[in-house]
N, C-alpha and C positions, 0 to 999 in steps of 0.2 A: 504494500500500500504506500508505501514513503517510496519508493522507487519512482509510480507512477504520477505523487503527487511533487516530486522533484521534476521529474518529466517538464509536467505542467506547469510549474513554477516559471521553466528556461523558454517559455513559450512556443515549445518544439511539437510540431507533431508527432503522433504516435507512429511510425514505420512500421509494418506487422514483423516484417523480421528480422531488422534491424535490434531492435530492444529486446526482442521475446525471450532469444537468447538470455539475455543479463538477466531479464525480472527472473526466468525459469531457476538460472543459478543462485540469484540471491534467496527463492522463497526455498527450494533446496536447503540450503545453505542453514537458512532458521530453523527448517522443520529438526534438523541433523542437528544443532547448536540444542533444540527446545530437546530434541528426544535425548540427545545424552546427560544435559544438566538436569532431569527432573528423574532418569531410570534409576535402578538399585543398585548399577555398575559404577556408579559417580563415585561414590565415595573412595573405592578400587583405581579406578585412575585418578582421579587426583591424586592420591598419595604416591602416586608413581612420578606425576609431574609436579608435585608441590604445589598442589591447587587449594583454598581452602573453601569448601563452599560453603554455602550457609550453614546448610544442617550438621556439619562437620567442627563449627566452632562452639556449638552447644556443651556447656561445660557437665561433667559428669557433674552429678551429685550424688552417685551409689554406685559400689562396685560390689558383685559378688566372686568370692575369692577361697583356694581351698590352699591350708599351708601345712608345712612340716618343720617341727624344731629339734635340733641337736644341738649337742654342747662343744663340737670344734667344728672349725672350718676345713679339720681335712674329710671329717666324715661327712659335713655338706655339699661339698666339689663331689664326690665319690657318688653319692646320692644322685645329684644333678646329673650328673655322665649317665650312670644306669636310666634314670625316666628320661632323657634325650636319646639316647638309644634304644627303648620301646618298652619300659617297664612302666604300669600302671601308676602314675600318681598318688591314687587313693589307696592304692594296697600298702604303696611302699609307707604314705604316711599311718596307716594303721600297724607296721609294722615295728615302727622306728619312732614317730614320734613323742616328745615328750610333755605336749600340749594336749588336756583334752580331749581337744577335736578330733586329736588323732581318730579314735574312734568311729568317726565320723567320716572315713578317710580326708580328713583335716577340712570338712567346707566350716565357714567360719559364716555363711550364710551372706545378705547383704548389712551393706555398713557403710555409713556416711565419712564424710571427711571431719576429722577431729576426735574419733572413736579410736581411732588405733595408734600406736607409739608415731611419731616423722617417720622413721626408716619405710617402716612399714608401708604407712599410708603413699608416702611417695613412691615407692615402687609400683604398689597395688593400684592406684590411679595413674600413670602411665605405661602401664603396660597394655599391649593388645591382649584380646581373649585367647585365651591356647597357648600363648607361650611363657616361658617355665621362668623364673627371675635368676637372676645374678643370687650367690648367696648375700643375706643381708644381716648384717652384725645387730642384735638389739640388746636391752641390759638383761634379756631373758639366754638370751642365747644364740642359735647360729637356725635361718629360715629361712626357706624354699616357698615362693609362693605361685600358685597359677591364678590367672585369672581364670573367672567361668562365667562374668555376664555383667551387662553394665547399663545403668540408665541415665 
């Protein structure tokens, strides 16, 4: 519509196929722009190019998160290797940990920001879903956390 009412503005006539061309490429062009900025894929490429769209700067306000704690950092490296290599999460925290939750194969359920120690919390709010944290030092001890769901 802005194509043709530029047209109009430069006092040019319409040439049938002259323009048709361009208008064809430009309305293209939107439908292509409209379909990829509003599908389920956006989010996926943008972060590929650095793009941030809207609904992407939406701040968490709850993460749900399942952890495991030990009392050194060699037995948490060790831990970490095994579940990135394809050992169950939950099994290993039910088998090892010393939290709780363990029990629970460590879900700690969801939880706001301010609920949990810094360490913690900052990892668990930047992390994506599925992937397993760096180990993280707290005054409790030494934890493994995954995310599992965020709103």
């Amino acid at each position: 519509m802005l194509a043709f009412y530029y047209l109009f503005q430069k006092g040019e006539k319409m040439k049938p196929f002259k323009y048709s061309a361009k208008l064809i490429g430009i309305f293209v062009l939107v439908l292509i722009i409209s379909f990829f900025c509003y599908s389920k894929n956006f989010k996926v490429y943008a972060k590929k190019l650095n793009i941030k769209g809207e609904h992407m700067n939406k701040e968490l306000t709850e993460v749900r998160a399942s952890h495991l704690l030990v009392k050194t950092k060699e037995e948490v490296e060790k831990l970490r290797t095994d579940i990135i290599n394809g050992k169950d999460f939950a099994e290993v925290a039910k088998e090892v940990s010393l939290c709780p939750s363990g029990q629970q194969g460590g879900d700690l359920g969801y939880f706001g920001k301010g609920q949990m120690v810094p360490e913690f919390e900052k990892a668990a709010f930047s992390l994506p879903v599925g992937e397993v944290s760096e180990p993280i030092k707290t005054q409790f001890g030494w934890h493994l956390l995954i995310v599992t769901g965020q709103k």
